[in-house]
LUMFIVEX-219740 format. One record per residue: z, y, x of N, C-alpha, C in turn; residue in one letter. Coordinates in steps of 0.2 Angstrom, whole numbers, plus 5000, padded with zeros to 4 digits. Layout:
residues N
atom n_w:Z	n_v:Y	n_u:X	ca_w:Z	ca_v:Y	ca_u:X	c_w:Z	c_v:Y	c_u:X	code:A
...
//
This chain:
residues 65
atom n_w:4996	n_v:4906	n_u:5287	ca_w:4990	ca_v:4910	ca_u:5290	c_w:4984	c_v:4908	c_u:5286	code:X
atom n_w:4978	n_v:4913	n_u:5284	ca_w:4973	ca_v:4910	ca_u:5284	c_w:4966	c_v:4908	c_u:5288	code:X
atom n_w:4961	n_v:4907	n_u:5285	ca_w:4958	ca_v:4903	ca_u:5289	c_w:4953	c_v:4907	c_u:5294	code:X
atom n_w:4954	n_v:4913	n_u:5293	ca_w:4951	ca_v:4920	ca_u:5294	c_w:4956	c_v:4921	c_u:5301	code:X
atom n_w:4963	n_v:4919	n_u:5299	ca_w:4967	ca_v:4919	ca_u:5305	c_w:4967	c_v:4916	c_u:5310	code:X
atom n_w:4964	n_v:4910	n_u:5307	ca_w:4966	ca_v:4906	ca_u:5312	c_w:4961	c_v:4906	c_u:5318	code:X
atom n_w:4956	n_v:4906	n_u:5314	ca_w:4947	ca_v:4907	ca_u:5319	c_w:4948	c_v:4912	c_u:5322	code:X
atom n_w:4953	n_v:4920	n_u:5321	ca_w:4951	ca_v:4923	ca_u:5326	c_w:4958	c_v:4922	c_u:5332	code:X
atom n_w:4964	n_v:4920	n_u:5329	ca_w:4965	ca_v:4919	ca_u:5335	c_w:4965	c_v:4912	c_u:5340	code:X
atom n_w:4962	n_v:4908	n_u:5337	ca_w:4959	ca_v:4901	ca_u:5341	c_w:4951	c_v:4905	c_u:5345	code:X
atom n_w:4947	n_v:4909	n_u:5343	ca_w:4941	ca_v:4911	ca_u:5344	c_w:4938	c_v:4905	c_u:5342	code:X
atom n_w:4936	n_v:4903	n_u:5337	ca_w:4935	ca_v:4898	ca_u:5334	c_w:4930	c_v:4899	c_u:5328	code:X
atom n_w:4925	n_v:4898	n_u:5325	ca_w:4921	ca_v:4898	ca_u:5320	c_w:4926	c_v:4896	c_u:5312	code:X
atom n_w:4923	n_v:4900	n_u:5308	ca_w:4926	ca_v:4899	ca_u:5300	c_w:4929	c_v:4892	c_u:5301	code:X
atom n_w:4920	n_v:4888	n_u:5299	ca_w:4920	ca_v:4882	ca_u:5297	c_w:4924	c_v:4876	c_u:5302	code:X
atom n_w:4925	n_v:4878	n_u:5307	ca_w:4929	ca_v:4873	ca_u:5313	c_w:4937	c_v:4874	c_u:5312	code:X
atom n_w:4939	n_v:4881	n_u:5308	ca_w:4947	ca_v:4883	ca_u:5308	c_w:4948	c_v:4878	c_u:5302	code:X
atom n_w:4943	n_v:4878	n_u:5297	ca_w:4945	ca_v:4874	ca_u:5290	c_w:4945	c_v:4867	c_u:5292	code:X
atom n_w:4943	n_v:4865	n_u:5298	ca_w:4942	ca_v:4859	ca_u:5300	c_w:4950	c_v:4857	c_u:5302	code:X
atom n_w:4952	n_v:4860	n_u:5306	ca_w:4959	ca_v:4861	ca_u:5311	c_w:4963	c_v:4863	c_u:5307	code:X
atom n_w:4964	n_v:4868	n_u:5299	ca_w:4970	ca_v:4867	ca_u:5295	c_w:4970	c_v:4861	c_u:5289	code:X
atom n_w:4963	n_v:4859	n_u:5288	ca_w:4963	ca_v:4850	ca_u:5286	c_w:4967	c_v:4848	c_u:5288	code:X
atom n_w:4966	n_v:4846	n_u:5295	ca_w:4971	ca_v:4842	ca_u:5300	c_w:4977	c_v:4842	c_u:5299	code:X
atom n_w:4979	n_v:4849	n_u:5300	ca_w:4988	ca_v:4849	ca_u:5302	c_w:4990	c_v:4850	c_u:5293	code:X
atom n_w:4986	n_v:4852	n_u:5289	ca_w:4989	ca_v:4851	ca_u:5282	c_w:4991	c_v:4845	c_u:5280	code:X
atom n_w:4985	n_v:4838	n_u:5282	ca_w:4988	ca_v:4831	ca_u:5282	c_w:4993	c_v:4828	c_u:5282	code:X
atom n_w:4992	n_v:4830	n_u:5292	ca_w:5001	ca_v:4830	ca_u:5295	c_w:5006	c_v:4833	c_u:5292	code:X
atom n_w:5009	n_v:4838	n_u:5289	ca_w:5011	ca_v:4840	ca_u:5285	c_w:5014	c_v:4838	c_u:5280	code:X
atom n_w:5008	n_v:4834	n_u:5275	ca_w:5010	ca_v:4831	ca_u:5268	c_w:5011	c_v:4826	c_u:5268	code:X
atom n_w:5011	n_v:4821	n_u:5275	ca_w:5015	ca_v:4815	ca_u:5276	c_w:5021	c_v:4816	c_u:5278	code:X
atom n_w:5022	n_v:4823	n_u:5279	ca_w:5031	ca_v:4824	ca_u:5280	c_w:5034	c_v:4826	c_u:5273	code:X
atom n_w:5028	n_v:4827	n_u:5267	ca_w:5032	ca_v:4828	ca_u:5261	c_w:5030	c_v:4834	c_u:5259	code:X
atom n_w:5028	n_v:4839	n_u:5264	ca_w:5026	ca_v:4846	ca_u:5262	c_w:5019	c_v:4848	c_u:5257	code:X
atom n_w:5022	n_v:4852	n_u:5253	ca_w:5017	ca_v:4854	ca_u:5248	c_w:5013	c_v:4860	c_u:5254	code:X
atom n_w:5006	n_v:4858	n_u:5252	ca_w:5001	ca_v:4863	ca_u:5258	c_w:4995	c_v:4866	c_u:5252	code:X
atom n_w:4993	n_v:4872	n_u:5256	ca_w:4987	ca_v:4877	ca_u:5250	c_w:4982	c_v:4874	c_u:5255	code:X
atom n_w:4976	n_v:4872	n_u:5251	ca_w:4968	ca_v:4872	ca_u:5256	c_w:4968	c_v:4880	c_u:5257	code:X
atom n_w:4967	n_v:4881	n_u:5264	ca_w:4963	ca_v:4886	ca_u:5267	c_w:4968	c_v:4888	c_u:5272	code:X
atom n_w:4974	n_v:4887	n_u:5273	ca_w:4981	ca_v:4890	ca_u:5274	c_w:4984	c_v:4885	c_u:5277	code:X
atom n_w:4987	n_v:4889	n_u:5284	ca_w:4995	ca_v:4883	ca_u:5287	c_w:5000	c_v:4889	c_u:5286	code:X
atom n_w:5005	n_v:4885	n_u:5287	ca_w:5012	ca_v:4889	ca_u:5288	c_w:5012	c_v:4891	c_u:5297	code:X
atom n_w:5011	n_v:4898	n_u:5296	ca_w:5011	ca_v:4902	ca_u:5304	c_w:5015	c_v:4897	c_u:5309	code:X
atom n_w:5024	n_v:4899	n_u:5307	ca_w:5027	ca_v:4891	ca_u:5311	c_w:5027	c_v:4886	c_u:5313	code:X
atom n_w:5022	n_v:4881	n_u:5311	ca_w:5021	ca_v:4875	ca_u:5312	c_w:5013	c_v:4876	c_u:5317	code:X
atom n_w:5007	n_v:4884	n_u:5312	ca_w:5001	ca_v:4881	ca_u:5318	c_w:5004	c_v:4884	c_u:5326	code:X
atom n_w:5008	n_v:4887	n_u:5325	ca_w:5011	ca_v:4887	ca_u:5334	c_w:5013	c_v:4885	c_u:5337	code:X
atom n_w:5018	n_v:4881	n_u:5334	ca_w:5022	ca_v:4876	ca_u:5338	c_w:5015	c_v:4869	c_u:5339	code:X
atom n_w:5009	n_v:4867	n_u:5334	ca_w:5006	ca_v:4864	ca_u:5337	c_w:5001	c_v:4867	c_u:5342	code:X
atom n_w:4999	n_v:4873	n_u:5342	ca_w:4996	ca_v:4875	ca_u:5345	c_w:4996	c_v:4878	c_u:5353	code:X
atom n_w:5003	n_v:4880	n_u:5353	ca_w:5008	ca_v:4884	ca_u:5360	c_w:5013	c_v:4882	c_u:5360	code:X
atom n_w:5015	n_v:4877	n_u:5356	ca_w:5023	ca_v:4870	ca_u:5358	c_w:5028	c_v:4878	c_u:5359	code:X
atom n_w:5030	n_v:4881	n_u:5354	ca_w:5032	ca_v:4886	ca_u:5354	c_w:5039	c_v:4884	c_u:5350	code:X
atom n_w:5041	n_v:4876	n_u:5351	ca_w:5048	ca_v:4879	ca_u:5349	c_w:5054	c_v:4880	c_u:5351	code:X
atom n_w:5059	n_v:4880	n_u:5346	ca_w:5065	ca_v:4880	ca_u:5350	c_w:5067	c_v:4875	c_u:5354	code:X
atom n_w:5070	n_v:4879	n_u:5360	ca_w:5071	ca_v:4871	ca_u:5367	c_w:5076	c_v:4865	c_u:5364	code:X
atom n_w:5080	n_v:4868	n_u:5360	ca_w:5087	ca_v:4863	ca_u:5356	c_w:5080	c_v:4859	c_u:5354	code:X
atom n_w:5075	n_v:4862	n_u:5347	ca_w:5073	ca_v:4856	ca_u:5346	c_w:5070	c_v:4852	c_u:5350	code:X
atom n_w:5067	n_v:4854	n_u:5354	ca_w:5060	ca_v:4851	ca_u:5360	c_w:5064	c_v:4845	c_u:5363	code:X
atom n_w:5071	n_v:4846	n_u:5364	ca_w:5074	ca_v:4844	ca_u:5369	c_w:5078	c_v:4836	c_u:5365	code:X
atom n_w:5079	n_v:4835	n_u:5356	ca_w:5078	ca_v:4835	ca_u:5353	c_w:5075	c_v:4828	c_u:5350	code:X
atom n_w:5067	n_v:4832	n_u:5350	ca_w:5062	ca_v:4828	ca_u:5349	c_w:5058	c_v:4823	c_u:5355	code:X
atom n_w:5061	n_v:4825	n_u:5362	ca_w:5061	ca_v:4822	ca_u:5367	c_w:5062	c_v:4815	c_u:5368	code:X
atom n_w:5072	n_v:4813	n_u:5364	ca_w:5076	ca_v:4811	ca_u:5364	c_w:5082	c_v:4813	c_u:5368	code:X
atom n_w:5080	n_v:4818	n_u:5372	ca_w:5086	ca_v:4819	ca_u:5376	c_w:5091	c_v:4827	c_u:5372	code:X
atom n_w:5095	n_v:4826	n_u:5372	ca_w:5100	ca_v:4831	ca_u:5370	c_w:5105	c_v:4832	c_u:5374	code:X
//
């Protein structure tokens, strides 16, 4: 997504969305991930945003399986 994306669907200001893909870009590149400034991967800002993911994982990352 871009940062144009993100602002309009957070309803969030330009310069607040590049604040918010700083962040989860960081998150990210401590897990290894190669990240573009301006840009998240659609799948990851939704799962931090609306915990959109699969219940296998959720249930997973809980500890419980």
């Amino acid at each position: 997504m871009r940062v144009n994306e993100v602002a309009e669907e957070l309803g969030v200001s330009v310069p607040y969305a590049y604040k918010l893909i700083r962040e989860l870009n960081e998150e990210l590149r401590k897990t290894g991930c190669i990240t573009i400034a301006g840009r998240i991967d659609r799948k990851f800002f939704h799962e931090k945003f609306y915990g959109t993911r699969d219940p296998k994982e959720r249930r997973e990352s809980n500890g419980s399986v």
